[in-house]
C-alpha positions as semicolon CSV with decimal commas, in nm:
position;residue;x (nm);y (nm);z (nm)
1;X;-6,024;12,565;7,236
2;X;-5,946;12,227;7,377
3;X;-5,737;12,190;7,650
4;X;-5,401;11,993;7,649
5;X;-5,308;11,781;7,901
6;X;-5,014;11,625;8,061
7;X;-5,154;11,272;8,096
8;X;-5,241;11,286;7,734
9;X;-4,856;11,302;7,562
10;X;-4,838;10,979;7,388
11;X;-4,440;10,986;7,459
12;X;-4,522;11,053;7,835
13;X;-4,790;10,801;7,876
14;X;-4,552;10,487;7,859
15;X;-4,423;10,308;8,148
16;X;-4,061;10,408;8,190
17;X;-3,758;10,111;8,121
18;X;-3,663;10,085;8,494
19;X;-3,492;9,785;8,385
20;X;-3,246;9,997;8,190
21;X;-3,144;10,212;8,494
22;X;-3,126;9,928;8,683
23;X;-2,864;9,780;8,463
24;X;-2,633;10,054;8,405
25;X;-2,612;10,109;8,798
26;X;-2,507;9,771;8,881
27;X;-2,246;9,780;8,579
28;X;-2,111;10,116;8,785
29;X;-2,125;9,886;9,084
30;X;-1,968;9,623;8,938
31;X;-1,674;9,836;8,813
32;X;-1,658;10,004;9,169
33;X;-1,605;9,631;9,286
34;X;-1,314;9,550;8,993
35;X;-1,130;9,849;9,082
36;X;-1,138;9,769;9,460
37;X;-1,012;9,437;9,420
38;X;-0,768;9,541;9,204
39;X;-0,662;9,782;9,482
40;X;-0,679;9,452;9,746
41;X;-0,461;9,297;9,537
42;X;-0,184;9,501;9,457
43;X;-0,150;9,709;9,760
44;X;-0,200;9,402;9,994
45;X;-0,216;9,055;9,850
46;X;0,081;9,129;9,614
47;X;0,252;9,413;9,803
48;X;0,578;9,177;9,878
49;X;0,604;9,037;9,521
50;X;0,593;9,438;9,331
51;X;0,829;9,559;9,647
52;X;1,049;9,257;9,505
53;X;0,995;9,328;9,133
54;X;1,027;9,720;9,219
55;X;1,421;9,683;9,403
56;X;1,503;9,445;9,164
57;X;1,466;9,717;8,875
58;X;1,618;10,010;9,115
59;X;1,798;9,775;9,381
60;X;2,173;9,759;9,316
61;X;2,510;9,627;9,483
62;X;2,743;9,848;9,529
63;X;3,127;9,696;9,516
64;X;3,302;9,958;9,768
65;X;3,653;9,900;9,644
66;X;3,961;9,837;9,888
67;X;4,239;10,059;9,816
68;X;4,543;9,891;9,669
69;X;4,863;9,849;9,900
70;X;5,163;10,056;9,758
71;X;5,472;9,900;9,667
72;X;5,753;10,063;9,806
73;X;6,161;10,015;9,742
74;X;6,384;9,837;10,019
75;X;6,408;10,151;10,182
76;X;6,057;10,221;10,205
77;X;6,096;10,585;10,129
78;X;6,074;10,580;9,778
79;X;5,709;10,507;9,617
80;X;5,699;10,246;9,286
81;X;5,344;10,196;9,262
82;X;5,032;10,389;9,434
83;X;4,646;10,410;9,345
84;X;4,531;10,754;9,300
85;X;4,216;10,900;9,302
86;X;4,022;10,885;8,941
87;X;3,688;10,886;8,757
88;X;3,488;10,627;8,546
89;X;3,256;10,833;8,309
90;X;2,937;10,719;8,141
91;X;2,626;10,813;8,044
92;X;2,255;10,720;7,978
93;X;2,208;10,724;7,591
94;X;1,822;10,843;7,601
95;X;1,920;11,146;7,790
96;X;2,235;11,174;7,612
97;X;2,093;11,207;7,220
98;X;1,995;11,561;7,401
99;X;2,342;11,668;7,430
100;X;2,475;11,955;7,162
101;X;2,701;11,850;6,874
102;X;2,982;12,103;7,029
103;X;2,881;11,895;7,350
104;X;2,974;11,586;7,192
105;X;3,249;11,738;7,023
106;X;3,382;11,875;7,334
107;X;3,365;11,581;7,525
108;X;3,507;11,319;7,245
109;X;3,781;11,555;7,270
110;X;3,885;11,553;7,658
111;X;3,819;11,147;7,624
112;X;4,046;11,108;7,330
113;X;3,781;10,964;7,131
114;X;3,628;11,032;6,810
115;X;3,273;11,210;6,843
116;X;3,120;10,896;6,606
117;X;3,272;10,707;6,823
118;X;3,056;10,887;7,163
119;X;2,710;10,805;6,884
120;X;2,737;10,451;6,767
121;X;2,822;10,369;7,202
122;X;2,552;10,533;7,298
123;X;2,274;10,447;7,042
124;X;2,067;10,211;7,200
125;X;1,864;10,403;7,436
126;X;1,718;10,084;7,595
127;X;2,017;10,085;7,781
128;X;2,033;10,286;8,082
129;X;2,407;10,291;8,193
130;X;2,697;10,263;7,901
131;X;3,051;10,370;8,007
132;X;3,230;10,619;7,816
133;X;3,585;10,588;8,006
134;X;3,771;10,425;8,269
135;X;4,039;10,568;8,504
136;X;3,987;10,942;8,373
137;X;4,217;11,174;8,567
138;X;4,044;11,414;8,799
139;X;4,125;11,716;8,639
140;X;3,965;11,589;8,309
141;X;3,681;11,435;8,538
142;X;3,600;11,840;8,608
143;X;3,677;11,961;8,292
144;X;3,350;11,737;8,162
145;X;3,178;11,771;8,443
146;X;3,154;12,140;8,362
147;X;3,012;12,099;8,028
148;X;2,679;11,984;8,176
149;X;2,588;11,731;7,936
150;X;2,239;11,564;7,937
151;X;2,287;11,186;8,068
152;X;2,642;11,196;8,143
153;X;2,763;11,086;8,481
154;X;3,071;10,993;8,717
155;X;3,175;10,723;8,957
156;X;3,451;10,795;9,191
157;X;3,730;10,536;9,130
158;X;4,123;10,473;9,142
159;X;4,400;10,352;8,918
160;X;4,777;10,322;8,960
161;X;5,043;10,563;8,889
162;X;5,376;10,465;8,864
163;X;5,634;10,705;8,928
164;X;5,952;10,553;8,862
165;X;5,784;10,494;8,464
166;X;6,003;10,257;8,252
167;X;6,300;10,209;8,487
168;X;6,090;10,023;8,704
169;X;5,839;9,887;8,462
170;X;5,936;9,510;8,415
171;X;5,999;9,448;8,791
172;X;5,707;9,647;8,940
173;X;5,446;9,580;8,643
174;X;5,126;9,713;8,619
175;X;4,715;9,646;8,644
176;X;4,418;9,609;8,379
177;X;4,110;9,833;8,430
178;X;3,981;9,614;8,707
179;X;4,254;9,723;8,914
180;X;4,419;9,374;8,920
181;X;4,817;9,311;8,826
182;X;4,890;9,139;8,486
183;X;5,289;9,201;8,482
184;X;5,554;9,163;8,711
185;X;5,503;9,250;9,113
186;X;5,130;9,353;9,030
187;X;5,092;9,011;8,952
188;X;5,314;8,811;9,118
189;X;5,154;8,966;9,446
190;X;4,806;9,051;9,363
191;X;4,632;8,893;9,588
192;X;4,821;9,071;9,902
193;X;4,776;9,408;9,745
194;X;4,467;9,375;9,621
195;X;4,256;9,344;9,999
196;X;3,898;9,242;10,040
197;X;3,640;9,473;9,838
198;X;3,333;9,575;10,091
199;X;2,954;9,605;9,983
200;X;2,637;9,876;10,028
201;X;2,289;9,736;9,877
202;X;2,160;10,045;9,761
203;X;1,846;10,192;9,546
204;X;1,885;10,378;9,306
205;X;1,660;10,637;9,048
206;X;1,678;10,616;8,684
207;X;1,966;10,870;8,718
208;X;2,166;10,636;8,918
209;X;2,165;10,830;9,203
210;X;2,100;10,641;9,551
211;X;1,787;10,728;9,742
212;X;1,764;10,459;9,992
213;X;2,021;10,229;10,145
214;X;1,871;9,884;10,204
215;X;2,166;9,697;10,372
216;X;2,455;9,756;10,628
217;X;2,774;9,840;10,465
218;X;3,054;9,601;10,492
219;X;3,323;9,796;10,560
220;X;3,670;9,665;10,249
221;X;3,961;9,557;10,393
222;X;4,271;9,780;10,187
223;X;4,522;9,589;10,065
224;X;4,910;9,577;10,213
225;X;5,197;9,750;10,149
226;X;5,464;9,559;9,944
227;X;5,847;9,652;10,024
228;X;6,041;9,515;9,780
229;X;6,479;9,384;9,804
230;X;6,499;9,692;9,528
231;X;6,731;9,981;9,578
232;X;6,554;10,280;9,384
233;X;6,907;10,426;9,374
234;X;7,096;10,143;9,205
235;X;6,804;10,015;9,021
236;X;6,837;10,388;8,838
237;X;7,177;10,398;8,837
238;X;7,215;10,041;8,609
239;X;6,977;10,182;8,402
240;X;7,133;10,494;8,304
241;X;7,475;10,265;8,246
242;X;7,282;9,984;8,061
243;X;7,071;10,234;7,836
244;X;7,419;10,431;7,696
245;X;7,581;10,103;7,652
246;X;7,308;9,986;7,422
247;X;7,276;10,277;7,249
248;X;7,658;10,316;7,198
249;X;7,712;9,960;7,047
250;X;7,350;9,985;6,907
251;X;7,246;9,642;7,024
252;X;6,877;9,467;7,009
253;X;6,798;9,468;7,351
254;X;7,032;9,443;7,718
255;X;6,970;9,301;8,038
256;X;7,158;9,355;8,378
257;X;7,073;9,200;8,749
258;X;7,238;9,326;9,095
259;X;7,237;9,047;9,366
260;X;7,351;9,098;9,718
261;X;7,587;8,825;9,793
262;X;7,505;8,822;10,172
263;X;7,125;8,824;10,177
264;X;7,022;8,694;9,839
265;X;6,866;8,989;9,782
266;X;6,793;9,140;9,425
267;X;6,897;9,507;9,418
268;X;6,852;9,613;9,087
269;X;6,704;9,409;8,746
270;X;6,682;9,600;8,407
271;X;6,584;9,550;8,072
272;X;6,560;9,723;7,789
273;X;6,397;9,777;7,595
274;X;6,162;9,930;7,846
275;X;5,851;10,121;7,856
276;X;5,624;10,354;8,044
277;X;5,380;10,128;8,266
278;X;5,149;10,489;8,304
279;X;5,086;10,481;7,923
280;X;4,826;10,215;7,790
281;X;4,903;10,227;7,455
282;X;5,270;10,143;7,557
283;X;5,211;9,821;7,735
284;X;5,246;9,574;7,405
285;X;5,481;9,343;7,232
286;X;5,807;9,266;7,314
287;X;5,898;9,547;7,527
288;X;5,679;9,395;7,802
289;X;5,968;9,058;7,869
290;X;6,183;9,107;8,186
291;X;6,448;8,939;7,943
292;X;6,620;8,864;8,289
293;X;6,426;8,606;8,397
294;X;6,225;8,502;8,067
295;X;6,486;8,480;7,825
296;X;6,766;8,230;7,747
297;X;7,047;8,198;7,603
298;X;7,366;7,963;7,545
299;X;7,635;8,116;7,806
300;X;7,953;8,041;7,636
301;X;8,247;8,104;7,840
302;X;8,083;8,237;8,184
303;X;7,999;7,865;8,195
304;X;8,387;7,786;8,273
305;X;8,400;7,855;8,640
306;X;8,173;7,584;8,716
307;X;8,309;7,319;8,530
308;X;8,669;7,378;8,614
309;X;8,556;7,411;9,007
310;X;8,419;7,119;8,957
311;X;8,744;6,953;8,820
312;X;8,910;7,060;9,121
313;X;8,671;7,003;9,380
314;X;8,627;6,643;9,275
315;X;9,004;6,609;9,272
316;X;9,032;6,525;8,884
317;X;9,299;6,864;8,827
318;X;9,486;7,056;9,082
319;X;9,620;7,382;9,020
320;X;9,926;7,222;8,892
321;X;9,764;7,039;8,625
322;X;9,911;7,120;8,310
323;X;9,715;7,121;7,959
324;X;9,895;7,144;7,571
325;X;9,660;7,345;7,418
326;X;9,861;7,421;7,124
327;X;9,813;7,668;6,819
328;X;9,458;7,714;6,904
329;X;9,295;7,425;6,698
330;X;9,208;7,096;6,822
331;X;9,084;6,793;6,656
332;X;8,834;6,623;6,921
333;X;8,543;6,363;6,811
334;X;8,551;6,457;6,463
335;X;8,502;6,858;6,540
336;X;8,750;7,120;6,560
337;X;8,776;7,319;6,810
338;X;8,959;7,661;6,850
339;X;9,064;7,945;7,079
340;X;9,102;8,310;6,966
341;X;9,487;8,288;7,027
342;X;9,769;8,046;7,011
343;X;9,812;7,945;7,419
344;X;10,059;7,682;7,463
345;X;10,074;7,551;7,771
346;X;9,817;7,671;8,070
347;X;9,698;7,538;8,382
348;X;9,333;7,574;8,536
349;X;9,386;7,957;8,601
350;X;9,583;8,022;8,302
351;X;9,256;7,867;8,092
352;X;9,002;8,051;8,295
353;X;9,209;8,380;8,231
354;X;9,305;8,323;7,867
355;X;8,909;8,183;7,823
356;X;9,041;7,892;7,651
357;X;8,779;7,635;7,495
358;X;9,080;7,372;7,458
359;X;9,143;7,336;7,787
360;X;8,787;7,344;7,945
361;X;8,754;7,058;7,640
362;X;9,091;6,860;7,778
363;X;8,922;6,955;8,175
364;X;8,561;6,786;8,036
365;X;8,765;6,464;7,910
366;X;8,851;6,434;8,298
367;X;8,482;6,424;8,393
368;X;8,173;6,228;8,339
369;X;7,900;6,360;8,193
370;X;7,677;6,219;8,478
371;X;7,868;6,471;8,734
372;X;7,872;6,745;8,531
373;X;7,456;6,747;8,465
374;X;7,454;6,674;8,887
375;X;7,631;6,992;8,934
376;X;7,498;7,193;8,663
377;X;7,158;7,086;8,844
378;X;7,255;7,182;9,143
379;X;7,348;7,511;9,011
380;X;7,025;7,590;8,928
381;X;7,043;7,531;8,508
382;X;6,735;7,330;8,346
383;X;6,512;7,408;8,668
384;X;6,301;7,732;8,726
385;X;6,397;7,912;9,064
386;X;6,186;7,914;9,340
387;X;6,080;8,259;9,322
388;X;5,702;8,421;9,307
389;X;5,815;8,652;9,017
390;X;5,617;8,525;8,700
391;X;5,732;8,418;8,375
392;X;6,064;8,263;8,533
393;X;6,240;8,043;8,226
394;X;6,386;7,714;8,366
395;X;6,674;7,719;8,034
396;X;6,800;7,359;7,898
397;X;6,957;7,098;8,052
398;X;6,951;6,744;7,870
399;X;6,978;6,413;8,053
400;X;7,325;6,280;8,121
401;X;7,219;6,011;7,958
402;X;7,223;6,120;7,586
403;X;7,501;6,358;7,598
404;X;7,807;6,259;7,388
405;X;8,183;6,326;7,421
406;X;8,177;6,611;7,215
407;X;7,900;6,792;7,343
408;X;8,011;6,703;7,713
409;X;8,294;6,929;7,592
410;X;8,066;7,173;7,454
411;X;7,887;7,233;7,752
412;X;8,191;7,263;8,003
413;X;8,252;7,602;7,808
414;X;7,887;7,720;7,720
415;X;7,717;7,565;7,435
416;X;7,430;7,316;7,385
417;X;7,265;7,428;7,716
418;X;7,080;7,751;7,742
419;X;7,027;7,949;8,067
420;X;6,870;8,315;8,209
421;X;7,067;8,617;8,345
422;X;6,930;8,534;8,623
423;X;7,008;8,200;8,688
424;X;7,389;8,320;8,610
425;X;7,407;8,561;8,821
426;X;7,253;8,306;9,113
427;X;7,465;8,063;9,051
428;X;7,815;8,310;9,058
429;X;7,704;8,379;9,419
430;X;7,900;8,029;9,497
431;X;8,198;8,278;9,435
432;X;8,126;8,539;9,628
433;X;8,041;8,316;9,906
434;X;8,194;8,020;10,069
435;X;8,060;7,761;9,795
436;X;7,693;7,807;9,905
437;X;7,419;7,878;9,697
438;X;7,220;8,168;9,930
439;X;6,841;8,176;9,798
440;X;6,705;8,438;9,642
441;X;6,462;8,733;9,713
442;X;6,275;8,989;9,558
443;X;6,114;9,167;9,922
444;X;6,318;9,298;10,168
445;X;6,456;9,039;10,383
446;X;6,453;9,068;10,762
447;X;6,666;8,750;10,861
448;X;6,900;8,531;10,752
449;X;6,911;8,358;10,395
450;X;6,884;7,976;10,304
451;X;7,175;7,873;10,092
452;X;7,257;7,552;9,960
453;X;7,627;7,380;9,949
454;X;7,800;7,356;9,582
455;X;8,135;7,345;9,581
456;X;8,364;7,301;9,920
457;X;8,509;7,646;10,103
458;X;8,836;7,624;9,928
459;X;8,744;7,544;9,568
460;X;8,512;7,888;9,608
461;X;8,831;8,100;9,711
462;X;9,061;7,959;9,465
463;X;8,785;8,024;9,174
464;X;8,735;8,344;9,310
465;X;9,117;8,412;9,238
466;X;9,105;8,319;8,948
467;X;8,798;8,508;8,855
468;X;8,987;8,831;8,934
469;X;9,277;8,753;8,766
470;X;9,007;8,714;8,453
471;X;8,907;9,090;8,534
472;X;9,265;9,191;8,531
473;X;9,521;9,306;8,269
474;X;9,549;9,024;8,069
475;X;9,206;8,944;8,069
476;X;8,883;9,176;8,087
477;X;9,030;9,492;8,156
478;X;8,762;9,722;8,114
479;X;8,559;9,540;8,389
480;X;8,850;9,712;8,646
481;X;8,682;9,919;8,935
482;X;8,879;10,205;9,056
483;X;8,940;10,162;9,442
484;X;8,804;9,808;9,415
485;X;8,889;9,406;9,326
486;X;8,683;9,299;9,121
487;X;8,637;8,933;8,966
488;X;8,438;8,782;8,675
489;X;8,402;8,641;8,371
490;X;8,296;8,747;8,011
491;X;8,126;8,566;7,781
492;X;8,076;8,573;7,403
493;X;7,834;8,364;7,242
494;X;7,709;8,291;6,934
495;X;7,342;8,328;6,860
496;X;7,121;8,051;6,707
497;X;6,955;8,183;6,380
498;X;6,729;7,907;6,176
499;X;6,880;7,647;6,285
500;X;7,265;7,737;6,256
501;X;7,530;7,976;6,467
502;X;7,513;8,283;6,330
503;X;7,816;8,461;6,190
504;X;7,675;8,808;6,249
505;X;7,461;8,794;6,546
506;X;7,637;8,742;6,887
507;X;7,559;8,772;7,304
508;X;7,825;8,940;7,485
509;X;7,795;8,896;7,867
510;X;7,994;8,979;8,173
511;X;7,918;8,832;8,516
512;X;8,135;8,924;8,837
513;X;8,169;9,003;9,197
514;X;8,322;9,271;9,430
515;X;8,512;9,382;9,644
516;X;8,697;9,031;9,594
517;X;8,820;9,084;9,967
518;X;8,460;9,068;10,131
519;X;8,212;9,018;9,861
520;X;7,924;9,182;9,885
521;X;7,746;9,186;9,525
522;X;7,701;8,952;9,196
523;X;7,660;9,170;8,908
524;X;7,527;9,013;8,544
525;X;7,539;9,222;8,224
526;X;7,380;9,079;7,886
527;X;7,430;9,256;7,564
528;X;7,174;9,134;7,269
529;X;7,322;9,168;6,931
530;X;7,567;9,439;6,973
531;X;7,589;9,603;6,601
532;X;7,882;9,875;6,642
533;X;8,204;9,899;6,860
534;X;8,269;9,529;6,903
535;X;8,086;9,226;7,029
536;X;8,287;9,026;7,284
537;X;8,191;9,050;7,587
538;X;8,489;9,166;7,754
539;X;8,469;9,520;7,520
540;X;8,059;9,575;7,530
541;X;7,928;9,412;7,850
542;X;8,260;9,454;8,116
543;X;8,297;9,826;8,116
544;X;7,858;9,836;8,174
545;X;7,996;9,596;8,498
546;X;8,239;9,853;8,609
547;X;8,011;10,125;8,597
548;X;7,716;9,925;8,795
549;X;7,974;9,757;9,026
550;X;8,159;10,104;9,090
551;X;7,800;10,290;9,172
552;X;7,650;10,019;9,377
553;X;7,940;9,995;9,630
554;X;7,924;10,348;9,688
555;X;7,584;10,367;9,718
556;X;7,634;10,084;10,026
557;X;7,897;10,259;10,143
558;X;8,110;9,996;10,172
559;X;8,502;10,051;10,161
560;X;8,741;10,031;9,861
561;X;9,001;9,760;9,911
562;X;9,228;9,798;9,668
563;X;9,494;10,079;9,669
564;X;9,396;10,369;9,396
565;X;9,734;10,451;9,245
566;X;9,732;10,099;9,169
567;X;9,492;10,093;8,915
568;X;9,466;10,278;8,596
569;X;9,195;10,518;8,614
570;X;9,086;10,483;8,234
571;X;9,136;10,134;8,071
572;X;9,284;10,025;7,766
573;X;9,014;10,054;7,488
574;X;9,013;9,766;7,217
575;X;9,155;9,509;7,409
576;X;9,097;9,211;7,277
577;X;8,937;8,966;7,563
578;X;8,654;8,660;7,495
């Protein structure tokens, strides 16, 4: 038997492919090599640029909002405006498409949403923050918290709250979602109530929660606190009388303003309609226009004061003066005019208190229309005042130039120039003071006033007589104030309606001061469109006058000055007054 051996295997014999080993170790080397300068380079040659890359993914500023100043009434006690604590909720959609149906049910629910609505927000999971809701109320903010849903998350912020609601709403206002004022004070004043937001540079996780800070923290600055010329008191008690003196005549809209004669102060401004500044969905449309300020109108016969104190203080009447006014009718530049009564004969007094258009048409024929647009200017009409409040209308003044006779006449007793409640009641303060204009104010003033010179010392007084003989028995009765003398004018205008006075639609205004001895405020009452009960302003806006006028001086405390048993404690209904 032959022997087999090892040297004879025809596969063992061959030389062995060292080449082939050699090859695959220095591929292995060479990937050894790769991977190491692939190391080199990312943990050391581009360390800084992926650090970059990396916080600019995670890295986030974080605005650390300054907490809104209040705004507080003039006697600081009573709160109009505050930011209280609140939540923003929102979610990451990847995690949230885990979240139950009753989840999302649930949740829709407490958010006042539909549950569609929670799906087609949060569908594109690329996204990794969405928010669900703004300025959620805490106890909601823990009611959803407690349903543990997948994704959904909170971050702590504020909104304002409101507590005097609608009888504050057009002079206080209100924010947007960004915390920053769009009506009235909020807006007027942002920028002092808003403060200085601070910052924190922060990283955070996919979750959004911070892991690292990265920067100092600068510190916000909170805003200041506003105190406003507004008595909470007086501002509630003109809205109780304005709101059942609109519903009992049933009128479009009203508007009242209380001025303090001696500081220029605004006490009280109401409109209504009104609404709640709290409630979103209420903060449209027309309900939003502080009618005060924004809206004009043609006067009609609370215009008379000025031009007939004009007459007198530029000489061109005395008291004396007599004027024929006749039946009632008047033929003058081709136009008739009429009172509501037959007056005869009247002097300046006897037309203020009998409201006749005649005379104040006989009084214009004694004046040019140059002085008359120089005083009417000077009064404040065709110009916005110089206030911060926004939306302030500056009404209708022509030029001197184009007026003609007849609408020189017009205008000396309230029609073909429109004006504001408030620049009315601004102007009346000439009355109540010694023929000086005192600027007004919507903060609480600490010194003394500006005012500017109108009509001389003595005109003022003698128009301030006659005003209260106006508010007397035979003129606007039911503007009387038990315990108090009281002087003003109505007004009764009618409105403009495509183009032509309306039959129908009238204004009916009443704007006075009190106590005539020492006067110490300028009340203005407007009455849109009364429907039912009458529409002169003597019978719908006087007896809202009394009741402001009569509350307000109380509230001040300051001492009746006329003698009680002299004044009948319920007036004479129906009287007929313009």
């Amino acid at each position: 038997m032959k022997r087999f051996c090892f040297h004879e295997s025809p596969v063992l014999a061959g030389r062995p492919a060292f080449w082939r080993a050699r090859l695959v170790v220095i591929v292995i080397m060479l990937g050894f090599v790769a991977l190491a300068a692939k190391a080199l380079n990312l943990q050391v040659l581009s360390n800084e640029f992926l650090q970059r890359q990396g916080e600019r993914r995670y890295e986030r500023t974080l605005v650390l909002p300054a907490s809104r100043g209040k705004i507080l009434d003039r006697s600081g006690a009573v709160v109009l405006a505050s930011s209280v604590p609140a939540r923003a909720i929102w979610a990451i959609p990847e995690d949230f498409h885990k979240a139950s149906d009753t989840q999302v049910v649930e949740l829709a629910r407490l958010l006042n949403l539909k549950p569609a609505e929670l799906r087609r927000r949060t569908q594109d999971e690329d996204k990794n923050f969405v928010y669900l809701q703004r300025q959620v109320d805490i106890d909601t903010a823990k009611a959803i918290q407690q349903l543990k849903i997948p994704g959904v998350q909170q971050l702590a912020e504020t909104r304002r709250f409101y507590p005097e609601g609608e009888v504050m709403a057009h002079i206080v206002g209100f924010t947007n979602i960004e915390d920053r004022g769009i009506e009235g004070i909020e807006l007027a004043f942002n920028d002092g109530l808003s403060g200085q937001p601070g910052s924190r540079r922060v990283i955070r996780d996919r979750l959004g929660r911070v892991v690292e800070d990265v920067q100092a923290v600068v510190p916000p600055v909170d805003g200041q606190n506003l105190q406003l010329s507004i008595d909470a008191g007086i501002q509630f008690d003109t809205y109780a009388a304005l709101k059942a003196a609109m519903k009992e005549h049933q009128a479009r809209a009203a508007a009242a303003i209380v001025l303090d004669a001696r500081s220029g102060e605004i006490l009280a401004m109401v409109n209504l309609p009104s609404y709640d500044p709290n409630d979103t969905s209420a903060r449209t449309g027309a309900v939003l226009r502080n009618r005060v300020v924004t809206d004009t109108f043609e006067p009609g016969s609370i215009m008379k004061p000025f031009t007939a104190s004009l007459a007198l203080d530029d000489g061109k009447i005395t008291t004396h003066t007599q004027f024929d006014t006749g039946n009632g009718h008047y033929s003058y530049q081709g136009a008739v005019i009429s009172d509501v009564s037959r007056n005869g004969v009247l002097d300046v007094a006897g037309i203020i208190r009998r409201s006749s258009n005649i005379g104040m048409t006989m009084i214009s024929e004694r004046l040019s229309s140059q002085s008359m647009w120089e005083k009417f200017s000077a009064l404040g009409f065709g110009r916005a005042l110089q206030t911060n409040f926004p939306g302030i209308a500056s009404g209708r003044l022509r030029p001197w130039q184009r007026w003609r006779p007849i609408e020189r006449a017009t205008m000396a007793y309230g029609y073909g120039l429109s004006v504001s409640l408030l620049q009315v009641a601004h102007a009346y303060t000439v009355f109540a003071r010694n023929g000086d204009m005192v600027s007004l104010s919507l903060l609480r003033r600490e010194g003394k006033p500006t005012s500017v010179q109108v009509y001389s010392p003595q005109v003022a007084l003698l128009m301030r007589s006659m005003l209260e003989a106006a508010a007397g028995p035979d003129g606007a009765k039911l503007a009387r104030v038990q315990g108090y003398r009281v002087a003003g004018k109505s007004g009764t205008a009618r409105k403009i309606v495509n183009g032509q006075y309306s039959k129908t639609k009238y204004r009916g205004s009443f704007v006075g001061l009190a106590p005539v001895s020492d006067p110490r405020i300028v009340v203005a009452v407007s009455i849109d469109e009364p429907s039912a009960g009458g529409y002169y302003g003597g019978r719908v806006a006087a007896p809202v006058f009394s009741d402001i006028v009569s509350s307000t001086l109380r509230r001040l405390g300051v001492q009746p000055d006329a003698p009680v048993d002299s004044l009948v404690a319920t007036a004479e209904q129906g009287g007929r007054t313009q």
